[in-house]
N, C-alpha and C positions, 0 to 999 in steps of 0.2 A: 139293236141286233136281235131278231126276233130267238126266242130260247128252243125250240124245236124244232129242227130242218128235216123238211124231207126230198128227196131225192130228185123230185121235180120241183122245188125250189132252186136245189142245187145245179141241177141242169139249164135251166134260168139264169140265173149268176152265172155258170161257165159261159154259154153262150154271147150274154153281154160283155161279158170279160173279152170274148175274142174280138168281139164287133169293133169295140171301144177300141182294143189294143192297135187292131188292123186298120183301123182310120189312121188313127195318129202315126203308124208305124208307115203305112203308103206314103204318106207328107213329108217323111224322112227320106224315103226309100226313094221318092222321086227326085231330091234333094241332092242327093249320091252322099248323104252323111253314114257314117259309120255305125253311128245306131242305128239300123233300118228296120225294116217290117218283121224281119225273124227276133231282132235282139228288144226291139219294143214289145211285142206280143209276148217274148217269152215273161217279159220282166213285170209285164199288167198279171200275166197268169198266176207268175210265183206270189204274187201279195194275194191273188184273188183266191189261191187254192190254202195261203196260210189261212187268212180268214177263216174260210169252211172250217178249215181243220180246229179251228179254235170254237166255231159255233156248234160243233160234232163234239168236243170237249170239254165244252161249257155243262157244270152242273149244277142241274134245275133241282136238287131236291137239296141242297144245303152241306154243312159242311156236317158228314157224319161222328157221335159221339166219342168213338175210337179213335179217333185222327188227331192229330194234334200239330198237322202242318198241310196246308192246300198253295198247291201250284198256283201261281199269278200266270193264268194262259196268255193276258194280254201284251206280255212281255216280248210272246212272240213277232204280231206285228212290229214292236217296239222297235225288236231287233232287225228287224229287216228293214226299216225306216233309216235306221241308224247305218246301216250295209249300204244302202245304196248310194247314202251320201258319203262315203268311201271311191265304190263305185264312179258316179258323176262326179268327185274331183278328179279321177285317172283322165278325163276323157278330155279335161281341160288344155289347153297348150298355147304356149307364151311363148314366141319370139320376137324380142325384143319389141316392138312398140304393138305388136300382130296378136292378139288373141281367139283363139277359135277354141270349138268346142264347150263354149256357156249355152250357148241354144240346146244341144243334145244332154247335156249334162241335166240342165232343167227340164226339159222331154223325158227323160228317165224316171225323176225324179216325182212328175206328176203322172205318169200313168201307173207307178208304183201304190200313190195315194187313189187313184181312181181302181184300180183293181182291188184294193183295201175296202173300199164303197161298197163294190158290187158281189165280193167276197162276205161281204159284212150282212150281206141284206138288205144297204140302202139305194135299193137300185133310182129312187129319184136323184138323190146326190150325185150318184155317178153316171146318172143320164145328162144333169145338168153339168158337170163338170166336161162333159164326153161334150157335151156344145161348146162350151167356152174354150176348151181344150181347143179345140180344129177352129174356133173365130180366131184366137191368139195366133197362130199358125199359119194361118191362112189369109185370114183377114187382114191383120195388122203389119202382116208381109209388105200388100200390096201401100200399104199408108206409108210406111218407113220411104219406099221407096218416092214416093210425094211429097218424102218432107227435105229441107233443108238437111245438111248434119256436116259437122268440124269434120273438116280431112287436112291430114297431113303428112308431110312430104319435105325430106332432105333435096334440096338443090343447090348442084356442084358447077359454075360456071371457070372455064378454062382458057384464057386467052392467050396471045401471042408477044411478042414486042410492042405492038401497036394497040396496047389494051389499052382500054375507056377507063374512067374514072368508076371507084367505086360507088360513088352519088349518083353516078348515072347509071349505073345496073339496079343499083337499088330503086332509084327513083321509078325505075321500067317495072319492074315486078309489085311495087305500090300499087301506081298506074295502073294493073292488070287485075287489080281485087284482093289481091295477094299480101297476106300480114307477115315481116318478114319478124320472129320469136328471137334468133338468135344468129351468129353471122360470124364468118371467120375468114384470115386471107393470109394467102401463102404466095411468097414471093420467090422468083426464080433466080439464081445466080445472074449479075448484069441486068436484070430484068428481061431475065430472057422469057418469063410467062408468069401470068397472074391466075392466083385460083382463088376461088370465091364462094366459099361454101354454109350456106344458109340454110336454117331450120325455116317453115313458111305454113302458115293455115290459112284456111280461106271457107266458105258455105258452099256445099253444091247441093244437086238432085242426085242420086244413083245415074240417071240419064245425061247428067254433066260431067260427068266422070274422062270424057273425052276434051273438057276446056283445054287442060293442061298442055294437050297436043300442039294446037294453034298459037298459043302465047311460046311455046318452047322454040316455034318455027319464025317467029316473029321476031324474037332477040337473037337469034342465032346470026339471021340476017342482017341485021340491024348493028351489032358490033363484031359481026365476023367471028365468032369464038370458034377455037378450035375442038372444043368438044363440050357437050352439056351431059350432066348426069343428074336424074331425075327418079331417085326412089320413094315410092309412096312409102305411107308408114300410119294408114288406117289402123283404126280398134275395130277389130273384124269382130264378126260373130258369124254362127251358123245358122 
């Protein structure tokens, strides 16, 4: 952190600070996440204007004779480091198998550190960061959705008098790619109806997200049930 700023420095660092902020904040904002372009930009600014303030408070000529105690300035980013990871767990949220809110939470948390950069002085650090920043983002968006990933999903099958063995519903959802984890059955007065409710994973694409449809329409047929229930139960992110 160079030890004498002047004002066209500082103006420099503001500026990048917005640029930087407003990238990463668009990427949200197109997203329809809750952190978006105003709450990211604000959040790159508040670390990038501490900074200043600590490089404007930094003293170049030593700790004078008279004194006999000097402020630790650095403590300030410290403490804002420490805030925002306060911050970023609020935004977290857990229902039941569902989590959202780690993508923005980590959004926050790094353009706090990259405004710390550009606040600080080091504007290459925080140009290269401001790249990797938006390849993360952007980039490895497009690849998640290329890649295989665990999904899963409670399925509740419901039959009649005339219900099928449960070896052969199970053996049909094997059949389908389908791992069934855990499995339960609920039987009806007289056997008046069979229910059949199973924990199931399986590999998809983002773009296979639709398999499920076709196998659901397939056993429906196939043993007549009176009704199916099919609740996903992905680890979301944002």
């Amino acid at each position: 952190m160079p030890l004498e700023v002047s004002w066209h420095d500082i103006a420099i660092r503001l500026l990048l600070t917005v640029a930087g902020g407003a990238l990463i904040g668009m990427n949200r904002e197109e997203r329809g996440q809750a952190a978006g372009l105003r709450t990211t930009l604000l959040v790159c600014l508040a670390a990038s204007v501490s900074m200043i303030q600590v490089n404007l408070l930094l003293d170049i000529s030593g700790k004078p004779p008279s004194s006999f105690a000097v402020m630790d300035l650095m403590r300030l980013p410290l403490g804002i480091l420490s805030g925002m990871g306060f911050i970023g767990g609020g935004v977290i949220l857990r229902k039941g198998s569902i989590v959202r809110g780690v993508t923005t939470a980590a959004t926050l948390w790094f353009v706090t550190v990259m405004g710390l950069c550009f606040g600080g002085g080091q504007i290459s650090l925080g140009l290269a960061a401001l790249g990797l920043g938006l390849l993360v983002l952007i980039g490895l968006k497009q690849l998640e959705r290329c890649l295989k990933q665990n999904r899963h999903a409670t399925l509740t099958l419901v039959a009649g008098q005339k219900a099928p063995a449960e070896i052969e519903m199970t053996n049909a959802i094997v059949r389908a790619g389908y791992k069934i984890t855990s499995s339960s059955i609920t039987m009806g007065q007289n056997a008046a109806f069979m229910e059949m409710s199973c924990e199931i994973m399986w590999r998809a694409r983002h773009d296979e997200l639709d398999q499920p449809l076709t196998f659901l329409k397939e056993i429906a047929t196939r043993f007549s049930l009176a009704r199916i229930d099919w609740r996903a139960g992905d680890k979301s992110q944002d």
